[in-house]
C-alpha positions as CSV (number, residue, x, y, z in Angstrom):
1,X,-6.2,-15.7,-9.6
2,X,-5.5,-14.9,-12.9
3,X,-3.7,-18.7,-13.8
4,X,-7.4,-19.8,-12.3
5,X,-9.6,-18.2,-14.5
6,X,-8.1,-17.3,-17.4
7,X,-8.0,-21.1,-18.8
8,X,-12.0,-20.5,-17.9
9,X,-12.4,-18.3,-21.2
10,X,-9.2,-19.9,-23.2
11,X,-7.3,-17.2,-22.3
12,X,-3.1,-17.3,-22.5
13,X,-1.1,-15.1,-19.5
14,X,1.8,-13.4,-21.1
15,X,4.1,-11.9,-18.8
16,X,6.4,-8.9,-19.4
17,X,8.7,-7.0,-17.2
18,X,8.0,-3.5,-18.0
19,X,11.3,-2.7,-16.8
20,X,13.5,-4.3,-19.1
21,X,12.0,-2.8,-22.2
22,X,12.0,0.9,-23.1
23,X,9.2,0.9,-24.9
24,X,6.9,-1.1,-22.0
25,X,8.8,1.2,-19.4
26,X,7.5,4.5,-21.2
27,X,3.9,3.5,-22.3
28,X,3.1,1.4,-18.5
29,X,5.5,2.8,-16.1
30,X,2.9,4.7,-13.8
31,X,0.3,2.4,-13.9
32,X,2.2,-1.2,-13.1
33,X,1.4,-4.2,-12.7
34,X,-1.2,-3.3,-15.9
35,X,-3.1,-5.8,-17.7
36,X,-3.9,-6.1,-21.3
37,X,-6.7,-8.4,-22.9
38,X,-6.1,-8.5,-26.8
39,X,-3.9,-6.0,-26.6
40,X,-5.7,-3.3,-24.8
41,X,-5.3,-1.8,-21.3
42,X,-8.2,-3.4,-19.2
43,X,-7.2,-3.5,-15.6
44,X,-4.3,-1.1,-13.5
45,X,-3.0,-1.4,-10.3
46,X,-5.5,-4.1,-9.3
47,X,-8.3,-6.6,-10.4
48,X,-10.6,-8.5,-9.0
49,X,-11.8,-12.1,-10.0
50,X,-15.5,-11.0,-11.0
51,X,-14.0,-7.7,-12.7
52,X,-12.1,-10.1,-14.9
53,X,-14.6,-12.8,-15.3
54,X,-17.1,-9.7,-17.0
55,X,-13.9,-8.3,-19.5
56,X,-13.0,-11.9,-20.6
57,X,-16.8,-12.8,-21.2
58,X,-17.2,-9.6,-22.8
59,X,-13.9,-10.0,-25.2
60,X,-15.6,-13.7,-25.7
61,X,-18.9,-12.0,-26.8
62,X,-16.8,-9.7,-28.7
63,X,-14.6,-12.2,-30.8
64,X,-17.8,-14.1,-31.6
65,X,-19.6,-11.4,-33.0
66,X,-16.6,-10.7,-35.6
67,X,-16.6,-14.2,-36.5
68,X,-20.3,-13.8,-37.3
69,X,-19.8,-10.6,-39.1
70,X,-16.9,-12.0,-41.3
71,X,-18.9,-15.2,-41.9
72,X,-21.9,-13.0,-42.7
73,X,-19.8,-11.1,-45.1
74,X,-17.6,-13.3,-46.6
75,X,-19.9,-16.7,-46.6
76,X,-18.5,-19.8,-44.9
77,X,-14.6,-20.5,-45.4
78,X,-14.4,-24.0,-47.2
């Protein structure tokens, strides 16, 4: 599911083995398989499809909005 609809939204799947890093191992270990979305903790233990579609459109709304605020601040980049 998630190699279907993350392309939807331009997202990119990382995949780490929380096993083989200490750090992973103590900050996900309860709460595998976890998934992130720019970094933060969205979904644990299980996801659905239209759970995912809302987060990724919401991130989407979300990245936009800085891009206006940074243009809105800092004037178009030339």
């Amino acid at each position: 599911m998630l190699e279907q609809t993350a392309p939807l939204f331009g997202a990119q799947i990382e995949v780490a083995d929380v096993d083989s890093s200490a750090e992973l191992l103590a900050r996900y270990s309860n709460e595998v398989p976890v998934l992130l979305v720019e970094g933060r903790k969205a979904f644990k233990y299980r996801v659905t499809r239209d759970a995912l579609e809302r987060r990724l459109r919401a991130e989407r709304r979300r990245m936009r909005l800085r891009e206006w605020r940074a243009w809105l601040i800092g004037g178009p980049s030339t």
